[in-house]
PDB file of N, CA, C and O in Angstrom, chain B, residues numbered from 101:
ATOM      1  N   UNK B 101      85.530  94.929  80.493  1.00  0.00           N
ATOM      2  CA  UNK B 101      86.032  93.588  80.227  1.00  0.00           C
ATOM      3  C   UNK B 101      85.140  92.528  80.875  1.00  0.00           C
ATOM      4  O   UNK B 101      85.086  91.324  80.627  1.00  0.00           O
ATOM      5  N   UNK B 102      84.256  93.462  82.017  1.00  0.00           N
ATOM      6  CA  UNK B 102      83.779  91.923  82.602  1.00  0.00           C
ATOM      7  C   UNK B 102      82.400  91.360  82.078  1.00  0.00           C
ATOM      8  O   UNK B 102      81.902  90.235  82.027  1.00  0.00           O
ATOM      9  N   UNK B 103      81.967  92.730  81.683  1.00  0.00           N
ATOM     10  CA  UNK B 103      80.586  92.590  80.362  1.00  0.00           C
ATOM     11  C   UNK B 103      80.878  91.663  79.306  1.00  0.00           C
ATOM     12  O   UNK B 103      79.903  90.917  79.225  1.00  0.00           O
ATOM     13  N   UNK B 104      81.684  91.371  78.518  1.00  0.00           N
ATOM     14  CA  UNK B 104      82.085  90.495  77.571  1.00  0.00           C
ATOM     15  C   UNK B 104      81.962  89.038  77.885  1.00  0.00           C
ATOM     16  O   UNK B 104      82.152  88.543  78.996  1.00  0.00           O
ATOM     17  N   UNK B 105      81.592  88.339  76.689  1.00  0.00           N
ATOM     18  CA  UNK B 105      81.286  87.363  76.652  1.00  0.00           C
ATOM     19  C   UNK B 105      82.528  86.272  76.456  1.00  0.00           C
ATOM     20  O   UNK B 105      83.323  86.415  75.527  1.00  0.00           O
ATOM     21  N   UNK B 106      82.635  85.172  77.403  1.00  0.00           N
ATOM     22  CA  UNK B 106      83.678  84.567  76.521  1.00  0.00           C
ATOM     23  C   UNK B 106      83.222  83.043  76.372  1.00  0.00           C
ATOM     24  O   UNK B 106      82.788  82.356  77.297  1.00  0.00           O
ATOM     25  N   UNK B 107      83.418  82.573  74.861  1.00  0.00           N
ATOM     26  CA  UNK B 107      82.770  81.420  74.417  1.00  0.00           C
ATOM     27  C   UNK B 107      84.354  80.462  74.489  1.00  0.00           C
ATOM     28  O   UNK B 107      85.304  80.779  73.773  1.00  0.00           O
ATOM     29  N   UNK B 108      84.417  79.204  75.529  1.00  0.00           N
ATOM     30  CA  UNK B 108      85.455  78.067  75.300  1.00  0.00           C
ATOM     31  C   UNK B 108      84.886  76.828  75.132  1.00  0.00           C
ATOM     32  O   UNK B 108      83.750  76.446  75.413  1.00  0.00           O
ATOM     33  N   UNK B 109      85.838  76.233  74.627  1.00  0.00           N
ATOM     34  CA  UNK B 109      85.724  74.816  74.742  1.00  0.00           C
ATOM     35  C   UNK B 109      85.828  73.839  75.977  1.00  0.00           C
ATOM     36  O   UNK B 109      86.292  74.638  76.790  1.00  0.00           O
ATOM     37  N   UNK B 110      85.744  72.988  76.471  1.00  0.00           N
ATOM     38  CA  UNK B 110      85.587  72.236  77.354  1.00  0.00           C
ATOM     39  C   UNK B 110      86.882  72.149  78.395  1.00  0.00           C
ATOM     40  O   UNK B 110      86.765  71.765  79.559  1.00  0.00           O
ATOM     41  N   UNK B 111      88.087  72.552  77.812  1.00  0.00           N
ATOM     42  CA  UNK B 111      89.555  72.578  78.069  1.00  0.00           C
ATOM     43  C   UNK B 111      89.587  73.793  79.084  1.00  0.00           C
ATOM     44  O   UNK B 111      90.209  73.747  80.145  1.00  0.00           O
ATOM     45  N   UNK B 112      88.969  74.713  78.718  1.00  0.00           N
ATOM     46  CA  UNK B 112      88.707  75.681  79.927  1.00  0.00           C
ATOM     47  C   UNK B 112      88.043  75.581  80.826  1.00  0.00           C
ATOM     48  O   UNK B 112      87.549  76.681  81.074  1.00  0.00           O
ATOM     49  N   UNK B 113      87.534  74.381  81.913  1.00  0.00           N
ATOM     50  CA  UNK B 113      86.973  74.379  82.636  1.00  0.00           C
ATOM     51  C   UNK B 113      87.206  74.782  84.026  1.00  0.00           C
ATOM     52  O   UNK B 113      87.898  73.942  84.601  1.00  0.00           O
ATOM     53  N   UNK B 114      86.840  75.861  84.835  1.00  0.00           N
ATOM     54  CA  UNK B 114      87.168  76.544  85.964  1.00  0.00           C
ATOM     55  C   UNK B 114      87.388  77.870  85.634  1.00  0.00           C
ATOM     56  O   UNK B 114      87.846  78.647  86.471  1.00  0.00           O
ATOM     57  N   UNK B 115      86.989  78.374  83.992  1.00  0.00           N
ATOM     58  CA  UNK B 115      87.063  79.829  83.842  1.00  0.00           C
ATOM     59  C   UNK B 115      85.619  80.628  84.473  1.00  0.00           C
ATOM     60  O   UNK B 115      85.487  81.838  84.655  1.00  0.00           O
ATOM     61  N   UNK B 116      84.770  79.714  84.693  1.00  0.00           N
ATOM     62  CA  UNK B 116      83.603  80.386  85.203  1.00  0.00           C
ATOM     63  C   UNK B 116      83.716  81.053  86.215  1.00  0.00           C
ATOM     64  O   UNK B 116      82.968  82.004  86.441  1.00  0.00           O
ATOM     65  N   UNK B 117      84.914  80.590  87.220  1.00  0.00           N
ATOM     66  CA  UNK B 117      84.627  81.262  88.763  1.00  0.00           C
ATOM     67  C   UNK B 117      85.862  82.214  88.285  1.00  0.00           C
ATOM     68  O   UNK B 117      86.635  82.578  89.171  1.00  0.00           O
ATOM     69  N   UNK B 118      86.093  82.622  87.016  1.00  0.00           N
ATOM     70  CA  UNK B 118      87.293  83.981  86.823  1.00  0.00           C
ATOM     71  C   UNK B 118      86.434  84.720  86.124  1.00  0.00           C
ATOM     72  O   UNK B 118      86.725  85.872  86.444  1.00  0.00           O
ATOM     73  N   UNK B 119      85.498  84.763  85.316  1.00  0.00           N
ATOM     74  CA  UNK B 119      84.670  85.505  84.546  1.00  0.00           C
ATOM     75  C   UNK B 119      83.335  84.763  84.451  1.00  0.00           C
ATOM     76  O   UNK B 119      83.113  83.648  83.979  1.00  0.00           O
ATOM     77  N   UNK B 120      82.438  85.706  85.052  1.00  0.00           N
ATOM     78  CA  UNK B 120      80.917  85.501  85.021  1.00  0.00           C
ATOM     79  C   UNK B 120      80.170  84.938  83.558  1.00  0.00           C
ATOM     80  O   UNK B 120      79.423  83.986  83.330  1.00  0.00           O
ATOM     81  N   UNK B 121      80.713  85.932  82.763  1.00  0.00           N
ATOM     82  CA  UNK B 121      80.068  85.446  81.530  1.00  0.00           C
ATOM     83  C   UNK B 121      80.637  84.520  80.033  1.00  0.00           C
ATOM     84  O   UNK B 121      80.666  84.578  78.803  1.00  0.00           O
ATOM     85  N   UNK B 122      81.138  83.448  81.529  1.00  0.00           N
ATOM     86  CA  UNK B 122      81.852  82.218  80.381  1.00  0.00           C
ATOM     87  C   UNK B 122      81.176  81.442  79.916  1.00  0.00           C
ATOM     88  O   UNK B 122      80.520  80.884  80.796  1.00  0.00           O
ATOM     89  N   UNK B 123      80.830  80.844  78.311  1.00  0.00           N
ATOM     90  CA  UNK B 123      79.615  80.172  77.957  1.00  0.00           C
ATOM     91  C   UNK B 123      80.935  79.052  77.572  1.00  0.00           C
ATOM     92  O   UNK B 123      81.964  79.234  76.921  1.00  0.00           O
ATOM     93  N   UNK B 124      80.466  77.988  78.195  1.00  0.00           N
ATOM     94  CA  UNK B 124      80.890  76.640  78.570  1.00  0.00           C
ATOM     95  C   UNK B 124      80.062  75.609  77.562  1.00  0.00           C
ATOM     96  O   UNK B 124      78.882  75.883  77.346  1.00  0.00           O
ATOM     97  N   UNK B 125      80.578  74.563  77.010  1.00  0.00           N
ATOM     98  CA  UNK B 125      79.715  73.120  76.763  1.00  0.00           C
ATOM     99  C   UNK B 125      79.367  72.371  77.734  1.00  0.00           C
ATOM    100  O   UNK B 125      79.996  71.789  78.618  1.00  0.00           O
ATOM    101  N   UNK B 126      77.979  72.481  77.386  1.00  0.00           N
ATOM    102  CA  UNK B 126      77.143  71.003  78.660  1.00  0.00           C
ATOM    103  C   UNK B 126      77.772  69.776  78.124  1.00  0.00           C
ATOM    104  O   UNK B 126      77.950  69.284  77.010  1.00  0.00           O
ATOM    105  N   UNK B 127      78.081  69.428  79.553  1.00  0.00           N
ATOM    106  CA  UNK B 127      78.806  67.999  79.694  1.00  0.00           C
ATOM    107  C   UNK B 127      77.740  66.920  80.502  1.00  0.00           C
ATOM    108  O   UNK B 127      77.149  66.974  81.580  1.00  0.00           O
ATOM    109  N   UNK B 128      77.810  66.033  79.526  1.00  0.00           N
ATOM    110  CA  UNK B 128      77.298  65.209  79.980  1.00  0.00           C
ATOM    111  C   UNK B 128      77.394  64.187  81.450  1.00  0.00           C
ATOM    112  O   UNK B 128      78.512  63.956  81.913  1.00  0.00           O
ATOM    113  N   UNK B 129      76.067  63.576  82.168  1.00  0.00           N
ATOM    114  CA  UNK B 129      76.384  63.101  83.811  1.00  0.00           C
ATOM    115  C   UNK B 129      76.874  61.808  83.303  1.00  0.00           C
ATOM    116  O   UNK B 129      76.941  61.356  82.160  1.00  0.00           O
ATOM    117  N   UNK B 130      77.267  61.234  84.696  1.00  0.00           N
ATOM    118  CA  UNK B 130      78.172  59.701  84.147  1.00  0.00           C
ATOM    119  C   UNK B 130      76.815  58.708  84.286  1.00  0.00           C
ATOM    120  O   UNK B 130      75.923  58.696  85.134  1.00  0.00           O
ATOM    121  N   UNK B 131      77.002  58.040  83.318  1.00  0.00           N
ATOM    122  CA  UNK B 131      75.782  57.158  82.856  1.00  0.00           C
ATOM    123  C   UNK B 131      74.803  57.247  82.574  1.00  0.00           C
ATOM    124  O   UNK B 131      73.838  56.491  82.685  1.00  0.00           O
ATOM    125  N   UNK B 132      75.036  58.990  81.827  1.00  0.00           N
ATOM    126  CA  UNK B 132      73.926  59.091  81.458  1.00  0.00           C
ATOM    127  C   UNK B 132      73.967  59.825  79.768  1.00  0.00           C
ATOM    128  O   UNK B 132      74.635  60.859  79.797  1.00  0.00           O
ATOM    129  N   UNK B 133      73.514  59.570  78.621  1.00  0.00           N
ATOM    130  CA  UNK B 133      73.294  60.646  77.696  1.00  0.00           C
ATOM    131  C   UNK B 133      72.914  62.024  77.341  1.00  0.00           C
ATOM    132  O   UNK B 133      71.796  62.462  77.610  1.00  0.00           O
ATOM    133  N   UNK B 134      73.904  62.783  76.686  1.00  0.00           N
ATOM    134  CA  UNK B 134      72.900  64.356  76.796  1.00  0.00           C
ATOM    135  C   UNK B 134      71.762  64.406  76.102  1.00  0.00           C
ATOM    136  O   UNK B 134      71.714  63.445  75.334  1.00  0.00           O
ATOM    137  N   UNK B 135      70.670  65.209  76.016  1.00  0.00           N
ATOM    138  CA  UNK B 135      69.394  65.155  75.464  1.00  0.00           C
ATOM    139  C   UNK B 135      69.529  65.846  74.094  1.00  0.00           C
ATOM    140  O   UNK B 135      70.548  66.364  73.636  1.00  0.00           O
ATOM    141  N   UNK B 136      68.434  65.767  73.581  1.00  0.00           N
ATOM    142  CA  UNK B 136      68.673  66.248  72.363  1.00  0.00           C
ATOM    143  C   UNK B 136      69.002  68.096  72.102  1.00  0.00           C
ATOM    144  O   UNK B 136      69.685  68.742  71.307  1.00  0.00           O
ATOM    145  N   UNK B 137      68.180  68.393  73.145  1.00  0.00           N
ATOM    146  CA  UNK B 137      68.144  69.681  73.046  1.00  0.00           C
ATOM    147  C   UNK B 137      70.192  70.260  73.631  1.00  0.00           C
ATOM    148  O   UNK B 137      70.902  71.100  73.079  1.00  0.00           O
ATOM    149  N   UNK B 138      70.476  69.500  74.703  1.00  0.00           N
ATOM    150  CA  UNK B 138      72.241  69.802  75.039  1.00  0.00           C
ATOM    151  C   UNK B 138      72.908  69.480  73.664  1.00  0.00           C
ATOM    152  O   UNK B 138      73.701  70.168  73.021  1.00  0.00           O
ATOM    153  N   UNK B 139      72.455  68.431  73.424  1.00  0.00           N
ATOM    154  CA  UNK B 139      73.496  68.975  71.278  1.00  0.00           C
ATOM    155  C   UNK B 139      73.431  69.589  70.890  1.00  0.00           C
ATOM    156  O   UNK B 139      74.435  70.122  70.417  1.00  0.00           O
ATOM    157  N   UNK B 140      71.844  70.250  70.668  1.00  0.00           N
ATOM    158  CA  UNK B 140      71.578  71.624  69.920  1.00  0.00           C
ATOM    159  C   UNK B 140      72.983  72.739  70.145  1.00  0.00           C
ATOM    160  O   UNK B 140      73.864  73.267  69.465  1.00  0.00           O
ATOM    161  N   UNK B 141      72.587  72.687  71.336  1.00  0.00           N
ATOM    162  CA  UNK B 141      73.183  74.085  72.362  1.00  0.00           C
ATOM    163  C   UNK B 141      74.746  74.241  72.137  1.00  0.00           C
ATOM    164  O   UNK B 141      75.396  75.182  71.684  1.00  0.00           O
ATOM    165  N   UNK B 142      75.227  72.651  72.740  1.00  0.00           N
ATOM    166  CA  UNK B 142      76.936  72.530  72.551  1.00  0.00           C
ATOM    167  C   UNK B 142      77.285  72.571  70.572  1.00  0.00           C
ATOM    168  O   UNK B 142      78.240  73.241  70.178  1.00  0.00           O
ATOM    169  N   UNK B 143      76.388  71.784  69.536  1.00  0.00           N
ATOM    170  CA  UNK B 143      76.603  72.483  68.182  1.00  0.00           C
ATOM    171  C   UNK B 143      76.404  73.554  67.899  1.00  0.00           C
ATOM    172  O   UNK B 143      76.941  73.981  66.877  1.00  0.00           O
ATOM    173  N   UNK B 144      75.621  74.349  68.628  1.00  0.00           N
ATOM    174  CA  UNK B 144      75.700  75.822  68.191  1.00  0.00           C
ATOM    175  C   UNK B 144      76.730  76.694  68.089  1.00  0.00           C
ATOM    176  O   UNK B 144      77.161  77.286  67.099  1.00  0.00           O
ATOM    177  N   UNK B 145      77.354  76.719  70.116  1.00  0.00           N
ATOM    178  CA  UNK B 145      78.500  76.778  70.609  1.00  0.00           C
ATOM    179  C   UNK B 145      79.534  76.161  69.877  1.00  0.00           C
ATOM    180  O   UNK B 145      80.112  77.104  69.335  1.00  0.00           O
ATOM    181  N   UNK B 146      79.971  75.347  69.625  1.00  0.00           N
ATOM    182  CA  UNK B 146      81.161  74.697  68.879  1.00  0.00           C
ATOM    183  C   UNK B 146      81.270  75.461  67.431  1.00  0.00           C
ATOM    184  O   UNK B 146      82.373  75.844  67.042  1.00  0.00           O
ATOM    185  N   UNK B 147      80.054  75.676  66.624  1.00  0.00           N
ATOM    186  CA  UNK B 147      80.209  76.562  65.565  1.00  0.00           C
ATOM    187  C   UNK B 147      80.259  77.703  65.135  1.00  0.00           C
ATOM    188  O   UNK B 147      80.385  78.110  63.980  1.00  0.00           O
ATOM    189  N   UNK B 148      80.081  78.643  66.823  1.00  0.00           N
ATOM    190  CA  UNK B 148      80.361  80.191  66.756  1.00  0.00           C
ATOM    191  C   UNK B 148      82.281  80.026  66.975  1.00  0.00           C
ATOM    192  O   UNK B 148      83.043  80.858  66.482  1.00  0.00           O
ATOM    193  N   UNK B 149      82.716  78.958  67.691  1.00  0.00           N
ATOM    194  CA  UNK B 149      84.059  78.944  68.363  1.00  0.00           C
ATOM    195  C   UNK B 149      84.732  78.688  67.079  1.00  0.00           C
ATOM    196  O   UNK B 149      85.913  79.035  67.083  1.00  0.00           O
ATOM    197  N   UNK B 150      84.274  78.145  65.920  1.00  0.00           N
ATOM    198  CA  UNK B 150      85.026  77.602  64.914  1.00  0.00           C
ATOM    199  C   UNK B 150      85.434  78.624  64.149  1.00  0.00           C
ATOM    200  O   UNK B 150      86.615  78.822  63.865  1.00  0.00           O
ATOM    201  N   UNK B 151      84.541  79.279  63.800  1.00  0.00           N
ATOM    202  CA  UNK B 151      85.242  80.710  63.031  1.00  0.00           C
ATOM    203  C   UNK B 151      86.271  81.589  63.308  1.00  0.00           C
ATOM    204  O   UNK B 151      86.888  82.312  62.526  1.00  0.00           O
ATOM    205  N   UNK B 152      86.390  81.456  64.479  1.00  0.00           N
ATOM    206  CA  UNK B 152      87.261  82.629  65.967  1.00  0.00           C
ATOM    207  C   UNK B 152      88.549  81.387  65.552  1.00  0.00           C
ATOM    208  O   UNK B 152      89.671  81.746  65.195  1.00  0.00           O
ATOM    209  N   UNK B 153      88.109  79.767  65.689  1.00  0.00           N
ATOM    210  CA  UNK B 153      89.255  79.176  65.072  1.00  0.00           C
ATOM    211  C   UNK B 153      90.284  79.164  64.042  1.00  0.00           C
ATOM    212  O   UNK B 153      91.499  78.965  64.035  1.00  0.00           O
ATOM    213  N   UNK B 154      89.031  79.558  62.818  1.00  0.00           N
ATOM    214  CA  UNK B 154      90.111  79.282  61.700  1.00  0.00           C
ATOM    215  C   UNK B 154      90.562  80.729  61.250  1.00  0.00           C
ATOM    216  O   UNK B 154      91.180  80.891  60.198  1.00  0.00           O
ATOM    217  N   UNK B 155      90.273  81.623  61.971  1.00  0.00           N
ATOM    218  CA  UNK B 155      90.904  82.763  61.788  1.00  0.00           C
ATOM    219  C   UNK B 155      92.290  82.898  62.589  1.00  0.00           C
ATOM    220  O   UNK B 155      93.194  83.289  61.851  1.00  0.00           O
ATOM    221  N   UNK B 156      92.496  82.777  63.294  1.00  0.00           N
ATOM    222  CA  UNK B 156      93.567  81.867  63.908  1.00  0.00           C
ATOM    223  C   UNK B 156      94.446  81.000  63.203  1.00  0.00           C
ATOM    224  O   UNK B 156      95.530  81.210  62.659  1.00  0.00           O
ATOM    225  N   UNK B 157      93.938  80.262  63.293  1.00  0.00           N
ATOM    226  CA  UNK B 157      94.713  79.019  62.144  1.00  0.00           C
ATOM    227  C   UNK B 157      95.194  79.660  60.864  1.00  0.00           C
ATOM    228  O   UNK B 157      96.083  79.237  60.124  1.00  0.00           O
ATOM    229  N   UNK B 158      94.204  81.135  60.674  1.00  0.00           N
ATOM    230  CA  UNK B 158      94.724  81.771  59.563  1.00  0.00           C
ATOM    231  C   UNK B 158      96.067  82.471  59.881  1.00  0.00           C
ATOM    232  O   UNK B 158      97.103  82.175  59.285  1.00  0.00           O
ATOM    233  N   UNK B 159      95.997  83.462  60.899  1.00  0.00           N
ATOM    234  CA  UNK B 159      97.224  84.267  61.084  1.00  0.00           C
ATOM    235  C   UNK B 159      98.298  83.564  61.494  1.00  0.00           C
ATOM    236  O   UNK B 159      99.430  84.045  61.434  1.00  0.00           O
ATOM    237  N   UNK B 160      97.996  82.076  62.056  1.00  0.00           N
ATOM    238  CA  UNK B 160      99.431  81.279  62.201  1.00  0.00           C
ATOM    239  C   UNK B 160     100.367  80.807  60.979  1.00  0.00           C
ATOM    240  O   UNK B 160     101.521  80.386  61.068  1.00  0.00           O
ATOM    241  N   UNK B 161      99.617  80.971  59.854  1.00  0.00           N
ATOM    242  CA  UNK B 161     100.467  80.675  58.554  1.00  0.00           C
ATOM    243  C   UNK B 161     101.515  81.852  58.261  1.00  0.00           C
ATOM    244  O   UNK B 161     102.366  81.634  57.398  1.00  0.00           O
ATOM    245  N   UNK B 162     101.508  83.056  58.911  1.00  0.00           N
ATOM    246  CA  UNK B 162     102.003  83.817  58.281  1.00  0.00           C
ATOM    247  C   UNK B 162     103.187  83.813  59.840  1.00  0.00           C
ATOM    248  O   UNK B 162     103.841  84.824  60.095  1.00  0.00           O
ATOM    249  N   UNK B 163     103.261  82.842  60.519  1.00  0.00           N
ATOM    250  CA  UNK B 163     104.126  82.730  61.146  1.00  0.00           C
ATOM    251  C   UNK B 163     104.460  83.527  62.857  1.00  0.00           C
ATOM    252  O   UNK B 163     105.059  83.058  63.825  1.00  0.00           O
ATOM    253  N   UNK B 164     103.775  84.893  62.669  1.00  0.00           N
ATOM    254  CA  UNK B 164     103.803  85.996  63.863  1.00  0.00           C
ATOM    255  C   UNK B 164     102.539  85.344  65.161  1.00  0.00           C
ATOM    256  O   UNK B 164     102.306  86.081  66.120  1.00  0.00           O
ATOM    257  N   UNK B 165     102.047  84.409  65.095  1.00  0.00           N
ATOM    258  CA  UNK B 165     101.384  83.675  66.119  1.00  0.00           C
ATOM    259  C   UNK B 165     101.974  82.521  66.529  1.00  0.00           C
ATOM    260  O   UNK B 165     101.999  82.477  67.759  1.00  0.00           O
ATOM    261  N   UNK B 166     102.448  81.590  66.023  1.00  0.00           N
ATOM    262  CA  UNK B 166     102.644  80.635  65.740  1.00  0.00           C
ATOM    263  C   UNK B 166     103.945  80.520  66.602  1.00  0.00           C
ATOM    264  O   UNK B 166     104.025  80.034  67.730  1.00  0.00           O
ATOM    265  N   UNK B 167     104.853  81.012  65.919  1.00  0.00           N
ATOM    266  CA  UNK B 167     106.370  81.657  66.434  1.00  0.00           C
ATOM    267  C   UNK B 167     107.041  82.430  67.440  1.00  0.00           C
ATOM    268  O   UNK B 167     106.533  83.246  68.209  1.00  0.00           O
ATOM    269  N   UNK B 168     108.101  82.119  67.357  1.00  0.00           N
ATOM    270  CA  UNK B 168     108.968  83.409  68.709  1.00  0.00           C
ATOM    271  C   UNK B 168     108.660  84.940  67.583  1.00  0.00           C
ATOM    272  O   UNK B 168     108.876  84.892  66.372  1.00  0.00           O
ATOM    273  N   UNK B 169     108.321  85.751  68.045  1.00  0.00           N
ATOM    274  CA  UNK B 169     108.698  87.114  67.250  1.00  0.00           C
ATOM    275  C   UNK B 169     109.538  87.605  67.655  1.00  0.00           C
ATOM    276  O   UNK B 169     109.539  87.984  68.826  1.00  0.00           O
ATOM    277  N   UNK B 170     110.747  87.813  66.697  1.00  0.00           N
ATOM    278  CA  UNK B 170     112.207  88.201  66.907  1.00  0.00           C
ATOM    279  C   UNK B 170     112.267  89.201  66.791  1.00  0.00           C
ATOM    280  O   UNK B 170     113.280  89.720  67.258  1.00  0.00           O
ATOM    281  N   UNK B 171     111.251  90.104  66.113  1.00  0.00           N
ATOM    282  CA  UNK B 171     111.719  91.444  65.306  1.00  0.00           C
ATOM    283  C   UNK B 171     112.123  92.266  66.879  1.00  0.00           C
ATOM    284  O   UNK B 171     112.604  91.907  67.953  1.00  0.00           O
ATOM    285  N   UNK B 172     111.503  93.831  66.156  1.00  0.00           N
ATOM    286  CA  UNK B 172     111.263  94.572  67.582  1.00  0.00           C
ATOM    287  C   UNK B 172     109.572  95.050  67.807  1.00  0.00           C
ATOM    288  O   UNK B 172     108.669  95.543  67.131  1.00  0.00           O
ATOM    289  N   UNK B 173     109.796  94.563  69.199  1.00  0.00           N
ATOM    290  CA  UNK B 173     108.560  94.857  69.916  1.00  0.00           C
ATOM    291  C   UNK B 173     107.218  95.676  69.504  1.00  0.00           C
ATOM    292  O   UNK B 173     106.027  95.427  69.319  1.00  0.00           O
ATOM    293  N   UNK B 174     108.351  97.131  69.456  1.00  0.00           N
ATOM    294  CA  UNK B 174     107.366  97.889  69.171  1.00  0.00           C
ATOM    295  C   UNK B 174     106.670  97.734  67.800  1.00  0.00           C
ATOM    296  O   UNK B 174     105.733  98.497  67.566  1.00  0.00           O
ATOM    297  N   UNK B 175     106.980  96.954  67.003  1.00  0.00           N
ATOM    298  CA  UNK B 175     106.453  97.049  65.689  1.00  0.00           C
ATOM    299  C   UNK B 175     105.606  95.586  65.257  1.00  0.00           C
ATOM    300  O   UNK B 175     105.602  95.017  64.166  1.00  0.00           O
ATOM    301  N   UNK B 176     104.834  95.173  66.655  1.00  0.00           N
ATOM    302  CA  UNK B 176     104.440  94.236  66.655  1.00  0.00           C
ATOM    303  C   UNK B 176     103.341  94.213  66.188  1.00  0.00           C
ATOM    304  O   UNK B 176     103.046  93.376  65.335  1.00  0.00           O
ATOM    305  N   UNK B 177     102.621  94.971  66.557  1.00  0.00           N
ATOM    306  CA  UNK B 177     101.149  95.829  66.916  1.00  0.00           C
ATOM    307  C   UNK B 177     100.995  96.161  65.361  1.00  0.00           C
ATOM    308  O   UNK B 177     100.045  95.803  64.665  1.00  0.00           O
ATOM    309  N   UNK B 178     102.218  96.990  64.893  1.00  0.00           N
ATOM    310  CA  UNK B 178     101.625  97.392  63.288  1.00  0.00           C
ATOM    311  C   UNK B 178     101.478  95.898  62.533  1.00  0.00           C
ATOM    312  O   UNK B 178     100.385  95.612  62.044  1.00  0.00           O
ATOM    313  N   UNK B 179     102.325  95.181  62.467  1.00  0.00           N
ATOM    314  CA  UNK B 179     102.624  94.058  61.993  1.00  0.00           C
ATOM    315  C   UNK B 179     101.512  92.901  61.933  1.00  0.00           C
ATOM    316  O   UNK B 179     101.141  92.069  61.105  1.00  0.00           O
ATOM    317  N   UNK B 180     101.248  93.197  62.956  1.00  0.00           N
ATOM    318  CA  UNK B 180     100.169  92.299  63.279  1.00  0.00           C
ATOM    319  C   UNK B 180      98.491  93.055  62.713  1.00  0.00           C
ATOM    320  O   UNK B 180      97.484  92.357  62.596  1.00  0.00           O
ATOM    321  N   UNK B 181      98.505  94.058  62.523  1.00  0.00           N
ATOM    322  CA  UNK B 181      97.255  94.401  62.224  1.00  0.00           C
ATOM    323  C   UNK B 181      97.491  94.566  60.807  1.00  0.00           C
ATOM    324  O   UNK B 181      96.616  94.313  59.978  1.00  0.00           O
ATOM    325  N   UNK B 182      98.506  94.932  60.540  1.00  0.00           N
ATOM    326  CA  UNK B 182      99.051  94.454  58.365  1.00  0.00           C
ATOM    327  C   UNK B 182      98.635  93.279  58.269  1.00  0.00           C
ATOM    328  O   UNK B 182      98.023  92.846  57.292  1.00  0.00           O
ATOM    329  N   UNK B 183      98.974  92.534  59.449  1.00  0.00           N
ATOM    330  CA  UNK B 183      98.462  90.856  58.700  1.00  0.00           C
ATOM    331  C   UNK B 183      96.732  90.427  58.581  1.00  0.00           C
ATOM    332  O   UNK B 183      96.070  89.753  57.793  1.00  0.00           O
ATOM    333  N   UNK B 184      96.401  91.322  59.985  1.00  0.00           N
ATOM    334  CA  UNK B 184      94.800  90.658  60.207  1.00  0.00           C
ATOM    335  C   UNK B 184      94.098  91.825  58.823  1.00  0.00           C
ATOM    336  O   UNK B 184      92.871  91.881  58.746  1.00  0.00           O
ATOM    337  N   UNK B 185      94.911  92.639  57.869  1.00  0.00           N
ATOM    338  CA  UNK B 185      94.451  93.463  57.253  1.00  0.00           C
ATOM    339  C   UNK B 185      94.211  92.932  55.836  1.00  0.00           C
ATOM    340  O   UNK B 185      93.349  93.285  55.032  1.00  0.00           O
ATOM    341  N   UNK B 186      95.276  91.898  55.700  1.00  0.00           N
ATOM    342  CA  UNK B 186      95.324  91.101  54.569  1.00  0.00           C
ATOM    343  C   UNK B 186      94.611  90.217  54.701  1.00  0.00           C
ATOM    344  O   UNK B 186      94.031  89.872  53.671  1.00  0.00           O
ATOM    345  N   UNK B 187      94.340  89.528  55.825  1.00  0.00           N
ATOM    346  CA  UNK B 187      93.105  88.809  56.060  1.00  0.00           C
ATOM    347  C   UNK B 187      92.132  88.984  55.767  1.00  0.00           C
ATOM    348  O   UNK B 187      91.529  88.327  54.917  1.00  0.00           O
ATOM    349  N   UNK B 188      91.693  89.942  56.402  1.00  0.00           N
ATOM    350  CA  UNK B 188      89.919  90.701  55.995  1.00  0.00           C
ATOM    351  C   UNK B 188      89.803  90.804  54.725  1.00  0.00           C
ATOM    352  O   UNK B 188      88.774  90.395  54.188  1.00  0.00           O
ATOM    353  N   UNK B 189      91.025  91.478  53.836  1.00  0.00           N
ATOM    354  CA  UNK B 189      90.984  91.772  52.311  1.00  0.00           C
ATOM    355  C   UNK B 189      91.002  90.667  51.274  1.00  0.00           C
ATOM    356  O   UNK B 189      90.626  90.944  50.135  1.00  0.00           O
ATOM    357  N   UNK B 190      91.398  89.464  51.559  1.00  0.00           N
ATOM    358  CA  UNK B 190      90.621  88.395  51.324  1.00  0.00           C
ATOM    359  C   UNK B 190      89.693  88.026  51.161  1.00  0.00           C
ATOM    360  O   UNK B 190      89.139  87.812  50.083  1.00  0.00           O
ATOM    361  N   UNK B 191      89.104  87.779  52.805  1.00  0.00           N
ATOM    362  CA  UNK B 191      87.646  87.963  53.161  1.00  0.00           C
ATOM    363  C   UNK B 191      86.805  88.608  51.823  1.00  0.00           C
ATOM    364  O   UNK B 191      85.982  88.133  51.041  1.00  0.00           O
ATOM    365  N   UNK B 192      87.304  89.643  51.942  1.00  0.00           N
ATOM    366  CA  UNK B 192      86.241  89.950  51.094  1.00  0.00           C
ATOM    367  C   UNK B 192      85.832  89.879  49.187  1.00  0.00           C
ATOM    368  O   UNK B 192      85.035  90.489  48.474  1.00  0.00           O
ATOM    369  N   UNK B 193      86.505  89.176  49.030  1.00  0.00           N
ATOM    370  CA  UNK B 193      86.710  88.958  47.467  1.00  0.00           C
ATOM    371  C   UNK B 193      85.848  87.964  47.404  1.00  0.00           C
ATOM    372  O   UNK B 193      85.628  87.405  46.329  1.00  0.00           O
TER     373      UNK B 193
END
């Protein structure tokens, strides 16, 4: 787990001193502009995070993210991978 990479947005700031390999957006100093090359970097970043987004945004339509899950527990796990299953099968059409 600690090998893994984790890519956040700016809202997570102080995950660095919990996991080594947190890739953060450069923030800009006060009074000063970021350079051209810190846009590059933070648009890059912002557009690997977006996909991880709207996949997300995907499984919340179907309510089991989004929501209290009432069912039972144990049948969360299947439920949930039926959904990310219909997802992918999408995906791929």
């Amino acid at each position: 787990m600690r090998e893994t990479e984790v890519k956040v947005d700016s809202g997570y700031q102080g995950a660095q001193h919990d996991h080594a390999k947190t890739s953060l957006p450069i923030k800009k100093k006060k009074g000063q502009a970021l350079t051209s090359e810190a846009k590059k970097v933070n648009q890059k970043r912002a557009s690997e995070r977006a996909l991880n987004e709207h996949v997300i945004g995907r499984l919340k339509r179907f309510k089991i993210v989004s929501c209290r899950y009432r069912n039972r527990r144990r049948r969360f796990t299947l439920r949930f991978n039926l959904i990310a299953g219909i997802h992918n099968f999408e995906l791929g059409d």
